[in-house]
N, CA, C and O of each residue as an XYZ file, in Angstrom:
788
protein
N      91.612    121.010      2.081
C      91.860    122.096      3.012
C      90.725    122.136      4.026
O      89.544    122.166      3.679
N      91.180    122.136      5.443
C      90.052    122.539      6.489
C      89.554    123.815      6.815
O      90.259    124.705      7.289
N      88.436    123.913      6.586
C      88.079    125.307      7.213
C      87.541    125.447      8.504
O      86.840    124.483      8.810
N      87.608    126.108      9.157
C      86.605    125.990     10.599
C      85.170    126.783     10.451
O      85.199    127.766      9.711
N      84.241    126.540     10.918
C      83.034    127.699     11.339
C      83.568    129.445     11.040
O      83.189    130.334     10.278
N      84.387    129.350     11.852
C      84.952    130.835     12.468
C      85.868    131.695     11.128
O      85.769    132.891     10.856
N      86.905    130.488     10.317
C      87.348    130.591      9.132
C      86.163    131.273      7.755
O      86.212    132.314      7.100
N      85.241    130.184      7.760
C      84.081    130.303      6.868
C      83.890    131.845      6.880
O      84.440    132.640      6.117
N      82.618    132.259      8.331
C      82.294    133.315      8.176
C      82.753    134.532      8.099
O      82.056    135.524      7.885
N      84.563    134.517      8.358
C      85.140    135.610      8.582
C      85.322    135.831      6.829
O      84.944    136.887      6.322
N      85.872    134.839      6.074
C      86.352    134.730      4.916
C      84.741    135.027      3.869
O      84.850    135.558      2.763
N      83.348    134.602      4.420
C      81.933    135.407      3.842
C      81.923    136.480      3.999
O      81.700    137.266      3.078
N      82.169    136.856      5.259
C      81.754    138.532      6.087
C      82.985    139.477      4.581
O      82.710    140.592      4.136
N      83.938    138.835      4.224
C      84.936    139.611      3.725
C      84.573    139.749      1.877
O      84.882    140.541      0.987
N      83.850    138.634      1.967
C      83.280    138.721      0.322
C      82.399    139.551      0.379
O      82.807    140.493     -0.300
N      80.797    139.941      1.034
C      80.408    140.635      1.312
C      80.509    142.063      1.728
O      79.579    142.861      1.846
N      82.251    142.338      2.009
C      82.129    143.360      2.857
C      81.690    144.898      1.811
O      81.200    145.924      2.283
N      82.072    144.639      0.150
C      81.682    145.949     -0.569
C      82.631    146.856     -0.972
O      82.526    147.466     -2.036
N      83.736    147.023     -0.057
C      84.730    147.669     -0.685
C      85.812    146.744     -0.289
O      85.840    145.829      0.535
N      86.991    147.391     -1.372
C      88.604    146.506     -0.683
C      89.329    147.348      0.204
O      89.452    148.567      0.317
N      89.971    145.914      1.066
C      90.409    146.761      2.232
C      91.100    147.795      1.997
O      91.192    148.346      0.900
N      91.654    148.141      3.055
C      92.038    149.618      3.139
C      94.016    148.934      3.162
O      94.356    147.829      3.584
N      94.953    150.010      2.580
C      95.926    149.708      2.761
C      96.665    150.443      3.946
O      96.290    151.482      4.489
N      97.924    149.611      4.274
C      98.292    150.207      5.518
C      99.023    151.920      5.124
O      99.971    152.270      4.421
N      98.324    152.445      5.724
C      98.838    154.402      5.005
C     100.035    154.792      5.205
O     100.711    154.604      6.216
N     100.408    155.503      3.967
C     101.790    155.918      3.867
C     101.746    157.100      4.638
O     100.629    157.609      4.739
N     102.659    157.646      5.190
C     103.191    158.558      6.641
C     103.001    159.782      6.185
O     103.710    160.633      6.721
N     102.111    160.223      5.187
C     101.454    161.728      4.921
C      99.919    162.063      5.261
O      99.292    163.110      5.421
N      99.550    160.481      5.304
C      98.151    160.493      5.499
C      98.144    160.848      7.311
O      99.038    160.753      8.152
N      96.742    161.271      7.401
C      96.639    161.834      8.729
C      95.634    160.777      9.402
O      94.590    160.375      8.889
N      96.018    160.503     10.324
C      94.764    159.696     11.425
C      94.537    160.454     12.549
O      95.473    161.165     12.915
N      93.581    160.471     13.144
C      93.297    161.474     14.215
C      94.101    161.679     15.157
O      94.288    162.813     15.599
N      94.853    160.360     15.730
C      95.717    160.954     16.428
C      97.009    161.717     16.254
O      97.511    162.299     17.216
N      97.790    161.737     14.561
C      98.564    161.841     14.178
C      98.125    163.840     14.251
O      99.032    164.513     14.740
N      97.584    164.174     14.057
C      97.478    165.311     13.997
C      95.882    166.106     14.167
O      94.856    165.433     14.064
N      95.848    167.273     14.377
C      94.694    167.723     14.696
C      93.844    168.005     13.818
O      94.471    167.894     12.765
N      92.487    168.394     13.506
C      91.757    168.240     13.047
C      92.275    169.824     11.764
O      92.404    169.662     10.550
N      92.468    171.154     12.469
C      92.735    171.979     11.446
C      93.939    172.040     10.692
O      94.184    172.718      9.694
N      94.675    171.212     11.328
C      95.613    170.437     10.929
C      95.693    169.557      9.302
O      96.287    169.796      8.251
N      95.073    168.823      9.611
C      94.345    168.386      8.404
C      93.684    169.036      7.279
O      93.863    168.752      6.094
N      92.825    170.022      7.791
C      92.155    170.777      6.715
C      93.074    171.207      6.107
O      93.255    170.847      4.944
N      94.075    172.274      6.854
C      95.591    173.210      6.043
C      96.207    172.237      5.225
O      96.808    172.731      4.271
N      96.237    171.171      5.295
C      96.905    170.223      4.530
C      96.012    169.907      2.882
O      96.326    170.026      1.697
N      94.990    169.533      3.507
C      94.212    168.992      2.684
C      93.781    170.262      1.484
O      93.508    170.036      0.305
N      93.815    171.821      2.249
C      93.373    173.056      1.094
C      94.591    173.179      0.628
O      94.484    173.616     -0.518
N      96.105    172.972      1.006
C      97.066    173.011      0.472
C      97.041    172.197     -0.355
O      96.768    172.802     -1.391
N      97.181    170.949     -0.609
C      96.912    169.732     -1.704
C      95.631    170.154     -3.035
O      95.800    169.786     -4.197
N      94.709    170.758     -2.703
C      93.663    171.262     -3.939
C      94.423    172.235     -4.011
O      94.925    171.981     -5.105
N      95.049    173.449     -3.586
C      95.310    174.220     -4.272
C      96.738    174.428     -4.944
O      97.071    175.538     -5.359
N      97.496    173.408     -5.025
C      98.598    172.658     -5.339
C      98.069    171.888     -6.884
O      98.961    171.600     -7.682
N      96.629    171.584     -7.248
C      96.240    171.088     -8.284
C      96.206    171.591     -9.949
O      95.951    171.121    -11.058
N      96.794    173.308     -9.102
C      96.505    174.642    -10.321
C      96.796    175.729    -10.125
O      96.536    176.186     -9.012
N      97.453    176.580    -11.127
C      97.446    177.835    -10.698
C      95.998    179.174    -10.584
O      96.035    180.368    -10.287
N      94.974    178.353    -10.937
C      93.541    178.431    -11.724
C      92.813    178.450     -9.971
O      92.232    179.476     -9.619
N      92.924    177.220     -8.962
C      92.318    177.294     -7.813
C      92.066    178.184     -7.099
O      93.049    178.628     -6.506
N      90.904    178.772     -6.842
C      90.307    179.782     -6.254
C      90.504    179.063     -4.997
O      90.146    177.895     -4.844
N      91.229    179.958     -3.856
C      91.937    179.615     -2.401
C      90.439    179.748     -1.952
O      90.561    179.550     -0.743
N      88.932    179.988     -2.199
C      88.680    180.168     -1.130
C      87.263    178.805     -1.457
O      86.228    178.605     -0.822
N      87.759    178.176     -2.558
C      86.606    176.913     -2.708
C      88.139    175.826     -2.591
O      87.637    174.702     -2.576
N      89.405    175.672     -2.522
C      90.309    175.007     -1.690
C      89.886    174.758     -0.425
O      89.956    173.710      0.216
N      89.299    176.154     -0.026
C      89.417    176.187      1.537
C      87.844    175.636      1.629
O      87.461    176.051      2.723
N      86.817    174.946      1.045
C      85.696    174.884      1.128
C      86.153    173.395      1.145
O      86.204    172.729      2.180
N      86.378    173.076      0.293
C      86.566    171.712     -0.422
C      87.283    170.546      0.968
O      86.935    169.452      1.411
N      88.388    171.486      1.265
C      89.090    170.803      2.401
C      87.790    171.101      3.427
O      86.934    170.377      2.918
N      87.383    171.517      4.164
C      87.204    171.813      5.483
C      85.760    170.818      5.045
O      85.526    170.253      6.114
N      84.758    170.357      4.095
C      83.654    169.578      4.202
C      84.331    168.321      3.918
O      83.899    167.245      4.332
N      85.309    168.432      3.270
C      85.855    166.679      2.746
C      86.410    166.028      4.894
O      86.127    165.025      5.550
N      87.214    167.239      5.175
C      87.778    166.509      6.648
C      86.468    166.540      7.502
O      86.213    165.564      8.209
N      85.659    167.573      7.471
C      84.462    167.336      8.466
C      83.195    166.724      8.538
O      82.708    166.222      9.551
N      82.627    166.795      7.302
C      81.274    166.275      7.029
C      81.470    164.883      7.408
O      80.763    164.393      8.288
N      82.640    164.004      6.640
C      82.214    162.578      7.169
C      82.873    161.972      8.404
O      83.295    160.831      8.586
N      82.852    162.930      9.122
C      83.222    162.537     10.595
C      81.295    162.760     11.450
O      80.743    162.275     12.438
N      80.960    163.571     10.555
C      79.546    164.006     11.254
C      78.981    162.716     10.611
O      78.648    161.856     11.425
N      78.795    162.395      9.176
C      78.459    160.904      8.715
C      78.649    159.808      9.629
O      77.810    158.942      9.880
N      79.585    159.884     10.018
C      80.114    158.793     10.999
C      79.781    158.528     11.810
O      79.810    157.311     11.998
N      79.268    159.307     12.809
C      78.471    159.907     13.869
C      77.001    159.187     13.837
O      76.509    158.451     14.693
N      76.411    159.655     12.501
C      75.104    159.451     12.178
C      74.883    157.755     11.998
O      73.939    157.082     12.412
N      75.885    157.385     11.365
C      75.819    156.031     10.664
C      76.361    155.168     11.695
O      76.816    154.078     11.348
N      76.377    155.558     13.098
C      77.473    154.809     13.854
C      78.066    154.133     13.693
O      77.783    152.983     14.026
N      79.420    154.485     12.997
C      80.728    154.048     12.149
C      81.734    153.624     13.325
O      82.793    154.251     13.293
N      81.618    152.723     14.311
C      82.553    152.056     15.528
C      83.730    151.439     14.874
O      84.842    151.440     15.403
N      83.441    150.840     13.560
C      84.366    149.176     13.537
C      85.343    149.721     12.569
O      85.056    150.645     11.808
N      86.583    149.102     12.603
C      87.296    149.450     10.780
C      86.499    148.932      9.781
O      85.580    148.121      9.895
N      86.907    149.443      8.842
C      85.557    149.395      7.366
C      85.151    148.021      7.069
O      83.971    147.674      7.059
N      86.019    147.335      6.857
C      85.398    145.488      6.060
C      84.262    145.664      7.580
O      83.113    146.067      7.398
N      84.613    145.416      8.593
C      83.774    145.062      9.827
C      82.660    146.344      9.660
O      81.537    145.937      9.957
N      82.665    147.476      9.348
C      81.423    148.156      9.015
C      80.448    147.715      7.825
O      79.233    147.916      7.821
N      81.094    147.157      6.938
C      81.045    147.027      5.379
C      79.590    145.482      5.712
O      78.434    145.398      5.297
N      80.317    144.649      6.500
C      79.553    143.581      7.268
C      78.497    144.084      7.489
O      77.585    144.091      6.661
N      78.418    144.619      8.689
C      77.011    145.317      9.281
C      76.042    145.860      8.255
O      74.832    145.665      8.376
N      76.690    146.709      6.991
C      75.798    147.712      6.607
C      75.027    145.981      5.348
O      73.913    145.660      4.934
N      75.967    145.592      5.272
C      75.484    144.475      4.367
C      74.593    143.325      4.970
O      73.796    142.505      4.513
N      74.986    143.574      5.933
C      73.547    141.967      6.979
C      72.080    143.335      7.455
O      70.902    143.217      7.792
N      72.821    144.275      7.275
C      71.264    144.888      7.819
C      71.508    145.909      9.386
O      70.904    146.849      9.902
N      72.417    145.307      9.637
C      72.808    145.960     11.368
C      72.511    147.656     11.129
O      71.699    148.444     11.614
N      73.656    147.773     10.086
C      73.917    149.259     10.200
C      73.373    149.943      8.954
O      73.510    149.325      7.899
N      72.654    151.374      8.919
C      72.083    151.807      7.438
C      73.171    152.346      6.383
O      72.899    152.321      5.182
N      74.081    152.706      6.724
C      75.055    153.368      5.369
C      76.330    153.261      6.425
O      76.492    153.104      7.635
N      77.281    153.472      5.020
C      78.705    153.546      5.689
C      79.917    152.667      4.316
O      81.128    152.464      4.403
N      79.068    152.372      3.306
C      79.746    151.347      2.462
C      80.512    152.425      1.871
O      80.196    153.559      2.228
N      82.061    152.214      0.503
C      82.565    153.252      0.439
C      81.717    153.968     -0.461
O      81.862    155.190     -0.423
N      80.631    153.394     -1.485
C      79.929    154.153     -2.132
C      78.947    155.170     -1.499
O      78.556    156.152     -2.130
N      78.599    154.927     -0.354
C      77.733    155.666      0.586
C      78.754    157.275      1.130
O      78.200    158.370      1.223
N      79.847    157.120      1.342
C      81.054    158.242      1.293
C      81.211    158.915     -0.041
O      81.337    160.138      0.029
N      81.231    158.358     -1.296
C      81.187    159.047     -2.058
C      80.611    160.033     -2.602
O      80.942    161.158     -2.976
N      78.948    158.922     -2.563
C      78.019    159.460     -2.916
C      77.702    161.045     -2.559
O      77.431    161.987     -3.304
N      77.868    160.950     -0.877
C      77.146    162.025      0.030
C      78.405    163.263     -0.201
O      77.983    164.374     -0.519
N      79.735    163.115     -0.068
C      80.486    163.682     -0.697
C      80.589    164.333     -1.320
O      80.633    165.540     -1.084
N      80.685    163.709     -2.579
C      80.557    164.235     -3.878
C      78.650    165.065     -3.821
O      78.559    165.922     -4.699
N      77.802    164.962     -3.286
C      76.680    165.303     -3.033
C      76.725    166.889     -2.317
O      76.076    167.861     -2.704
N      77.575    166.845     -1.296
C      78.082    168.130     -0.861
C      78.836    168.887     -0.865
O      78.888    170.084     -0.582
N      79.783    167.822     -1.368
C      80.846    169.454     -2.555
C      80.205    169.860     -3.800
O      80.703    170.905     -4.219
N      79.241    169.381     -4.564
C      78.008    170.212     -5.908
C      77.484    170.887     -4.987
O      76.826    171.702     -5.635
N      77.274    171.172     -3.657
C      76.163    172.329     -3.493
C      77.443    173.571     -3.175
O      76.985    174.703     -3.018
N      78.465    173.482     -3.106
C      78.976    174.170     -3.513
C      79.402    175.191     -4.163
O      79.867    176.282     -3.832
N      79.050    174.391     -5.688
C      79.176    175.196     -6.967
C      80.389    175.834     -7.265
O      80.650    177.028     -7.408
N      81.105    174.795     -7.336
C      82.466    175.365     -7.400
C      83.117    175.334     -9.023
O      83.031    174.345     -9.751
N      83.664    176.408     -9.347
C      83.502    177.260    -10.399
C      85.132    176.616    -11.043
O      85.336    176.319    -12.220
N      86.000    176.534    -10.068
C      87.656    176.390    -10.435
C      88.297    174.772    -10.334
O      89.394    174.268    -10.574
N      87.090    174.317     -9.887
C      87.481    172.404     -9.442
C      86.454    171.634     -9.918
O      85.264    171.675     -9.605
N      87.118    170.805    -10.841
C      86.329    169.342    -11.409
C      85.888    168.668     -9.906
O      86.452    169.024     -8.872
N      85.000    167.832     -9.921
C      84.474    166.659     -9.468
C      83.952    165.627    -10.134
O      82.849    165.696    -10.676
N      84.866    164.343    -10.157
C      85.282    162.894    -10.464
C      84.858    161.914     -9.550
O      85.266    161.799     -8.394
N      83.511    160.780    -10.463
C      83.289    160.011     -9.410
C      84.651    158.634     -9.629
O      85.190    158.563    -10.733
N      84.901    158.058     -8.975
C      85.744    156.918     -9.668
C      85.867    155.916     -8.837
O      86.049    156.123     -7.638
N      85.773    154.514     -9.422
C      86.034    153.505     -9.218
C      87.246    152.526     -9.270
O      87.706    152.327    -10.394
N      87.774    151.946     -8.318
C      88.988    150.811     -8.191
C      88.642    149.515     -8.409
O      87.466    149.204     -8.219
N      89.705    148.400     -8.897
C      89.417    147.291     -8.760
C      88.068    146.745     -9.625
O      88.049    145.520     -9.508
N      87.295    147.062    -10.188
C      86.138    146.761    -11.492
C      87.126    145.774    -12.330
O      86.688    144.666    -12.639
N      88.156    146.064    -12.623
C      88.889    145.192    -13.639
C      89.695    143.898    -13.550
O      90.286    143.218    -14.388
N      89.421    143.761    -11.655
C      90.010    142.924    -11.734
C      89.321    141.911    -10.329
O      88.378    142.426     -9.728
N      89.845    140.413     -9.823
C      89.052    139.968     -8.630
C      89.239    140.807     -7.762
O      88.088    141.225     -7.642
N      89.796    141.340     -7.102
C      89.278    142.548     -5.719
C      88.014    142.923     -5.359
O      87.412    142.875     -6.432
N      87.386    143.200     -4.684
C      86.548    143.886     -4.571
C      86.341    145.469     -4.453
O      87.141    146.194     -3.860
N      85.375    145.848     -4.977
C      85.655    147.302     -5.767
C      85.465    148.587     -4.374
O      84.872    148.592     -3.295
N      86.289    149.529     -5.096
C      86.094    150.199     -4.377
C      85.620    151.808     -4.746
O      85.962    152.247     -5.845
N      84.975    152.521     -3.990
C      84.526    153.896     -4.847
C      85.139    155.025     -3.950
O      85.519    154.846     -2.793
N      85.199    156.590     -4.852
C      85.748    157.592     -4.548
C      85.451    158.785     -4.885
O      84.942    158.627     -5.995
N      85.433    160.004     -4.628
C      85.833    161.193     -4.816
C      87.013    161.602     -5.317
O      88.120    161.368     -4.833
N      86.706    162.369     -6.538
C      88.357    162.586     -6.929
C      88.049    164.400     -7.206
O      87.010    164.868     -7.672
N      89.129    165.089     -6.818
C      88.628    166.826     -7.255
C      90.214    167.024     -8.159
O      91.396    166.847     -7.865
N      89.520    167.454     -9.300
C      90.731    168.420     -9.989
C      90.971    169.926    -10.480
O      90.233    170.603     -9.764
N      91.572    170.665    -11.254
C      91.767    171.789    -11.638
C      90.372    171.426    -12.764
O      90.185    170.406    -13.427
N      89.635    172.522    -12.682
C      88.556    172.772    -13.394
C      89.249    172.606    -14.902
O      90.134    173.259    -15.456
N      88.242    171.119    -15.448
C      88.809    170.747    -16.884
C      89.994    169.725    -16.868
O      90.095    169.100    -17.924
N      90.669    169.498    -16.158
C      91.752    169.048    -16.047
C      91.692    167.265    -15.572
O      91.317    166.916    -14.453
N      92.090    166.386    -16.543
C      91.797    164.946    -16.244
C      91.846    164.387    -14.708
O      92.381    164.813    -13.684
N      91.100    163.318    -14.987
C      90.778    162.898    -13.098
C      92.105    162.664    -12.509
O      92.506    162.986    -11.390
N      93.021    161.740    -13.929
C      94.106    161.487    -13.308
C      95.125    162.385    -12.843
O      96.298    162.025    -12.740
N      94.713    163.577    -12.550
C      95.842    164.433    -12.320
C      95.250    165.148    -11.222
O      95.730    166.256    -10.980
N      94.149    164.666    -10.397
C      93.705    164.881     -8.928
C      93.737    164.425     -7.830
O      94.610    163.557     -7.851
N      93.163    164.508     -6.551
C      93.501    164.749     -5.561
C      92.723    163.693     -4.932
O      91.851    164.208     -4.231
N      92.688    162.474     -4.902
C      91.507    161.318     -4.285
C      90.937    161.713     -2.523
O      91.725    161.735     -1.578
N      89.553    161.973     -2.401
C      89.071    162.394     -1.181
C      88.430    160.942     -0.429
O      87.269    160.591     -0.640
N      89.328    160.201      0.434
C      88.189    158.958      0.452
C      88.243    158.884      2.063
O      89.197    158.754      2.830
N      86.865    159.014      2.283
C      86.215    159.441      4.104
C      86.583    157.501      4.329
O      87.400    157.344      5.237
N      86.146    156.220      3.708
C      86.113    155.025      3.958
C      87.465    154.778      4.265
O      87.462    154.596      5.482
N      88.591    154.670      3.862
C      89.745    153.957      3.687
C      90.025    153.595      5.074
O      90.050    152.486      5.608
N      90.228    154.745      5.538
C      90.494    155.088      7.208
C      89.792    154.685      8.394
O      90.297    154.540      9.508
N      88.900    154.557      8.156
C      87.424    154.203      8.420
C      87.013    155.336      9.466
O      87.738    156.296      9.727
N      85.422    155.045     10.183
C      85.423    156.117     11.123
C      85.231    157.640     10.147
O      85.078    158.774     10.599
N      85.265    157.428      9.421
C      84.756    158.873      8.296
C      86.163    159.951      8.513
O      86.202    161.180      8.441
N      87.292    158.930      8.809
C      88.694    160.221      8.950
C      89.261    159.837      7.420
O      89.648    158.746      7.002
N      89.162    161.217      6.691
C      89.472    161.199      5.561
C      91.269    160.516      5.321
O      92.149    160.402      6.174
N      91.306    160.194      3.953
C      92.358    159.772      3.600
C      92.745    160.621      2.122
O      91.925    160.371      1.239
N      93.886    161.609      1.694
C      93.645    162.226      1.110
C      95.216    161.990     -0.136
O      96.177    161.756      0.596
N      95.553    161.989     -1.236
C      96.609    161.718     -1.491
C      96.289    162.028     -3.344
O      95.162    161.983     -3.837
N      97.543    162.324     -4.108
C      97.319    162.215     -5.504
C      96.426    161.258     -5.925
O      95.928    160.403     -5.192
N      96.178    161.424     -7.337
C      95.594    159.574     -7.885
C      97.062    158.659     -7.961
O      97.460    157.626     -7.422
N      97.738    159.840     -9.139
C      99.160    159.078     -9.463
C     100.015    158.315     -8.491
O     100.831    157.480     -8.881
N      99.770    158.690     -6.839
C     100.772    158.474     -5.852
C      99.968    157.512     -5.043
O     100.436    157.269     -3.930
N      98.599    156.777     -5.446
C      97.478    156.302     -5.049
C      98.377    155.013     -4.470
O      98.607    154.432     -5.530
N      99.033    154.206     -3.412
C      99.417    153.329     -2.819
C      98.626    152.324     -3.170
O      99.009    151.211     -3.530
N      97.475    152.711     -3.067
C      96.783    150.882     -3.055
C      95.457    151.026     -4.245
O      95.026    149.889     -4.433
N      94.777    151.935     -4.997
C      94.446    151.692     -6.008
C      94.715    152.305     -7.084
O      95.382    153.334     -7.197
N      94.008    151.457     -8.222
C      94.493    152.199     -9.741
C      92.849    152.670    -10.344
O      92.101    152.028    -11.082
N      92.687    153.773     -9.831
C      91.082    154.727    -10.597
C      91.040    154.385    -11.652
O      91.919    154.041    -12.442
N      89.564    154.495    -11.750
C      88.858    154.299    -13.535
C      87.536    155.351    -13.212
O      86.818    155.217    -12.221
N      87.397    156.203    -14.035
C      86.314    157.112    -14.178
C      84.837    156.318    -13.811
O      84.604    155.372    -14.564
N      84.165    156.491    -13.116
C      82.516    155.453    -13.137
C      82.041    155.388    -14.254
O      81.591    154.401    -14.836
N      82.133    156.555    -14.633
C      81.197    156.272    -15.919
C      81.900    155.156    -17.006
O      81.093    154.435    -17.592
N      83.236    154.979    -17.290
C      83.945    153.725    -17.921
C      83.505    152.794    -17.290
O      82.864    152.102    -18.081
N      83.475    152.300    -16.133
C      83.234    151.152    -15.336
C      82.024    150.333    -15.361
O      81.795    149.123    -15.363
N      81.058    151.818    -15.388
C      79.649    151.213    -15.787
C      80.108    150.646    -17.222
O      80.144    149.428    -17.390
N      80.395    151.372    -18.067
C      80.222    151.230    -19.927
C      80.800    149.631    -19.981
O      80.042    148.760    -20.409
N      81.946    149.337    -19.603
C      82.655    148.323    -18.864
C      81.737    146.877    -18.698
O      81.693    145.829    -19.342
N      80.897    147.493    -17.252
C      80.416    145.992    -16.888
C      78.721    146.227    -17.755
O      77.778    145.494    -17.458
N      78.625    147.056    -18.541
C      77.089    146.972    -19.565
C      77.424    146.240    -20.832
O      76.609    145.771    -21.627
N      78.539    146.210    -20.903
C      79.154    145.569    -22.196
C      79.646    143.618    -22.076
O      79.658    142.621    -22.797
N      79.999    144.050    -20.591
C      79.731    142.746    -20.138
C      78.777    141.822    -19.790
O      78.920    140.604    -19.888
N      77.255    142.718    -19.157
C      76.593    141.547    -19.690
C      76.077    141.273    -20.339
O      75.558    140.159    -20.410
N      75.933    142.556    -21.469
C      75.426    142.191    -23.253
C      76.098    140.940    -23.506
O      75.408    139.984    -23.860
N      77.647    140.778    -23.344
C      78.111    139.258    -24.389
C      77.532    138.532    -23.061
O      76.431    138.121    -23.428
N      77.686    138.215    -21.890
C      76.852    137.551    -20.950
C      75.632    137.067    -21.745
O      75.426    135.877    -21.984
N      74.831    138.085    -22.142
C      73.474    138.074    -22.236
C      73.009    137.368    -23.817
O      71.869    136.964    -24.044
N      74.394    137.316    -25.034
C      74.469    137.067    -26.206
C      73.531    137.896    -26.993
O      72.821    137.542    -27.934
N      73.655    139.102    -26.427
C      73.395    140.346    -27.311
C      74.183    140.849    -28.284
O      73.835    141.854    -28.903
């Protein structure tokens, strides 16, 4: 098989890039032009508070309005121009300082705990660990107590540009979640027999 120069590095840049691509979005998800920004939020506090009869409407209404806004301000900061693999590049050669999907999660999930929200779980979780893909990370919020799999995936990366992408786990189009903390337990176990421990 021939490869070209141009083949090579596009097909490196893509091993490197850190997360897996993004899938093409099913017609509930919102992109900026598809609808307006409070637009989105009403959607997005409708969807958490759709998680329970338990959801306090007014950390729904918290939850949505930092998940749609904060990582558009991230975005901003991290000058997030390119779709994600092509950000994913940059942040990985050095160009750009954050923007990978773990860098969305992280800060995320970082600012919905200052929160302190009393009626909604927060779930870190991971895609693709189990298999060749390259992995991908997330925010997941549920009914306080209530398994990850039966929440609401918050992911600022998919979309890229820090415009959230928001949808069940169960109805998840393009990945299948695993709790982090399994994932770690997962690949520690892997390189114990690696390691012939």
């Amino acid at each position: 098989m021939y490869v070209t120069r141009r083949g090579a590095l596009v097909m490196g840049g893509l091993a490197l890039a850190g997360c897996a691509a993004p899938a093409r979005e099913p017609a509930r998800s919102f992109a900026a032009s598809q609808s307006s920004r409070s637009d989105k939020i009403a959607a997005v506090e409708r969807a958490v508070l759709a998680l329970g009869p338990d959801v306090a409407p007014d950390e729904a209404a918290a939850v949505a309005r930092i998940a749609v806004n904060e990582p558009l301000v991230w975005a901003r900061e991290w000058d997030v121009v390119d779709p994600p693999l092509v950000h994913n590049i940059k942040v990985n050669t050095g160009v750009k300082p954050r923007g990978l999907c773990k860098h969305w999660a992280e800060d995320l999930e970082v600012r919905l705990r200052q929160e302190r929200l009393q009626s909604l779980s927060l779930h870190r979780a991971i895609a693709n660990a189990d298999t060749l893909r390259i992995e991908h990370s997330t925010v997941i919020v549920s009914a306080r107590g209530a398994p990850m799999a039966s929440g609401l995936v918050l992911d600022p990366w998919r979309q890229g540009q820090g415009r959230l992408w928001f949808g069940r786990v169960a109805d998840d189009p393009k990945y299948r979640w695993m709790r982090r903390a399994d994932v770690f337990a997962m690949k520690r176990k892997r390189r114990e027999r690696q390691d012939g421990l």
